[in-house]
N, C-alpha and C positions, 0 to 999 in steps of 0.2 A: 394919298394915291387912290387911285379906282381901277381895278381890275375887271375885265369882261372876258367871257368868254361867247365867241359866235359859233353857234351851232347849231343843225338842225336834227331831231331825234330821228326822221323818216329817211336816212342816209347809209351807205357803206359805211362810212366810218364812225356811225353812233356807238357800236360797243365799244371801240377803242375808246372813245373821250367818257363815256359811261365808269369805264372800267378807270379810268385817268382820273375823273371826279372822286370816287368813292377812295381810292389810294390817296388825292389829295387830300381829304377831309381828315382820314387815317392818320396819314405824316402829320398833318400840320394845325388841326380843328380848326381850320379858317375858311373852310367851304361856303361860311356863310356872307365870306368876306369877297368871293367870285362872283360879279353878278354876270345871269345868261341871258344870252339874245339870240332869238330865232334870226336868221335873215332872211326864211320865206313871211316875214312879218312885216308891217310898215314901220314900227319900232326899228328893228332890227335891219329893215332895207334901208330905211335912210342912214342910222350909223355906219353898215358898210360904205355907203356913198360917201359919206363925210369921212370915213380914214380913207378910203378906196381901196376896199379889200374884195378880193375877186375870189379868194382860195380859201376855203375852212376843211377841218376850225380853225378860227385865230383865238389867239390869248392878247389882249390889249392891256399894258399898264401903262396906264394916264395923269395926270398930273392933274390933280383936284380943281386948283385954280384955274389953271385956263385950257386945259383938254389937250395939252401939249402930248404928242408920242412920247413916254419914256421907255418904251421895250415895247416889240410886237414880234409874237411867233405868229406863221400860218402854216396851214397845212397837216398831215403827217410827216413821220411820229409825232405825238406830242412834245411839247416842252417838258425837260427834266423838273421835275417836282419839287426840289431845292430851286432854282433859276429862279420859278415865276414866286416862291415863297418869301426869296430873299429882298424882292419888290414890294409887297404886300408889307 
């Protein structure tokens, strides 16, 4: 599985996902296992283009082999911290 998170730090809702990462790692020691993507980036703009995600943050988990959706939150609140763990 591959997990992402879309985010940008210069936003309303940076402390929320800030504050959501740091509780993540806490719970679970797999923060390292989140990967992050700006989507003010060309990285990060074309993966929103390619899921077509309009709304962050999203949490994406994907499916290694072929990029398949297997769970997408957007928005706030976050996703429950068990949810996106239970993925990973």
């Amino acid at each position: 599985m591959r997990a992402i998170l879309l985010w940008n730090e210069q936003t309303d809702y940076a402390s929320e996902v800030r504050e959501w990462l740091g509780d993540f790692e806490h719970d679970t020691g797999k923060g390292s296992r989140l990967e992050q993507l700006d989507p003010e980036t060309m990285e990060g703009s074309d993966f929103a283009k390619t899921y077509d995600i309009l709304q962050y943050p999203a949490v994406l988990i994907l499916d290694e082999d072929d990029g398949r959706v297997l769970k997408m939150w957007k928005g706030t609140p976050m996703p429950q911290i068990d949810e996106v763990s239970y993925w990973i």
